[in-house]
C-alpha positions in Angstrom: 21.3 2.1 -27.7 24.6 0.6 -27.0 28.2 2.6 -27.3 30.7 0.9 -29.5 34.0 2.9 -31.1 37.4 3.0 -31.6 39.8 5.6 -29.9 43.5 5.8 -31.0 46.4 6.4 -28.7 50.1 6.3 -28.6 50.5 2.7 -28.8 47.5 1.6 -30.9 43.8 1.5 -30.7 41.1 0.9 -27.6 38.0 -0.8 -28.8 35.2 -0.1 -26.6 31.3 -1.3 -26.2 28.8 0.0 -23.3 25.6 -1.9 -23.4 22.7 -2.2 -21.5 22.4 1.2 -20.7 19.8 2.0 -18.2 18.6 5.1 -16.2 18.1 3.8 -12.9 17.4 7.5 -10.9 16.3 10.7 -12.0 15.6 13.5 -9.6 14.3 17.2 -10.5 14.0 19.6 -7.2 13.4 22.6 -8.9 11.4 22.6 -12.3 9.2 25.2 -13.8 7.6 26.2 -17.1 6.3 29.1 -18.1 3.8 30.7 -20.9 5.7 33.3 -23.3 2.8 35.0 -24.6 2.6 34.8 -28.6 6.0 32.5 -28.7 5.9 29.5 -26.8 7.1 27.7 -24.0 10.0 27.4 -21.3 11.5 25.2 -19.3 14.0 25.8 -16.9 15.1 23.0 -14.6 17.9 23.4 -11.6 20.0 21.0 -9.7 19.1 17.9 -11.2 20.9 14.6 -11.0 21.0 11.0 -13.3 22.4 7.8 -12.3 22.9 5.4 -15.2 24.1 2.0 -14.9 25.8 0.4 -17.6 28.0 -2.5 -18.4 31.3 -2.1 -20.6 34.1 -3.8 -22.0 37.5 -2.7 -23.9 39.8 -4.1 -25.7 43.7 -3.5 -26.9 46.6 -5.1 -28.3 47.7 -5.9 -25.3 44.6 -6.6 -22.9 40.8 -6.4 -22.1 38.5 -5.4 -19.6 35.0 -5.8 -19.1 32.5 -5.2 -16.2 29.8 -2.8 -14.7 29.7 1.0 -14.1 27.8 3.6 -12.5 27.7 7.3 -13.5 26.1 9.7 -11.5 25.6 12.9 -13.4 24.8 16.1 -10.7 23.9 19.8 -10.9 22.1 19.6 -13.9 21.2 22.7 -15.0 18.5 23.1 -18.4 16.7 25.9 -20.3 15.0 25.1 -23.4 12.5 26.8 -25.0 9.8 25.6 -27.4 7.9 27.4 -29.8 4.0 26.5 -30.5 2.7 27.8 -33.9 -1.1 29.1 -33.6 -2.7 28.1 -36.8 -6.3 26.7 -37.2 -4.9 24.7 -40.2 -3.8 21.6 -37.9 -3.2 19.7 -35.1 -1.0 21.8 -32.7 2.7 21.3 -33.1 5.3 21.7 -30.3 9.0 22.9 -31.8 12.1 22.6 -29.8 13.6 25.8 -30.9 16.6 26.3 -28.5 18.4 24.4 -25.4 21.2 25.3 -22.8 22.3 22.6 -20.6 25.3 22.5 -18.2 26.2 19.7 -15.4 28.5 20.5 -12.9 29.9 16.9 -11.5 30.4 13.8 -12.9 31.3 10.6 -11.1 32.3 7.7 -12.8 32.7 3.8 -11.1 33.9 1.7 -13.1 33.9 -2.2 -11.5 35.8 -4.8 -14.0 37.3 -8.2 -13.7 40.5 -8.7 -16.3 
């Protein structure tokens, strides 16, 4: 879904929109899951990256910008563990029950025309 909002700053507000959001690359070198007996399931994945390209525009009192960006998200690191209920009763259910994630760099290129 697209990104639009308000931000206000000393000299009045920034109205901004990113649309057409898309995940061009996803990479996952190191991912594993693993059976906890009688609770669930977890996965832990390390050093992963995202690209996104997206296009954006902003606008002020005094100007606006638009164009398209790339941000390249690295050193993704994610645990999250997910609890599966044992009853006969149903179909089996799958429960996010916690998540840690932390990303380490960030780049952001932002190309615009005023």
């Amino acid at each position: 879904p697209d990104l639009t909002g308000h931000e206000r700053f000393g000299l009045g507000n920034v109205k901004y929109n990113i649309s057409r959001i898309h995940v061009t690359a996803v990479e996952l070198p190191s991912a594993s899951i693993s059976l906890l007996p009688g609770s669930g399931i977890k996965l832990v994945i390390r050093n992963a990256s995202l690209t996104i390209d997206m296009n954006w525009n902003i606008r002020t009192w005094m100007f606006k910008d638009s164009g398209r960006g790339t941000v390249h998200i690295s050193k993704v690191f994610v645990t999250a563990m997910f609890s599966t209920p044992l009853d006969n009763t149903g179909p089996t259910s799958i429960s996010l029950t916690s998540c840690q994630t932390t990303s380490g760099d960030v780049d952001i290129k932002l190309n615009g025309k005023t």
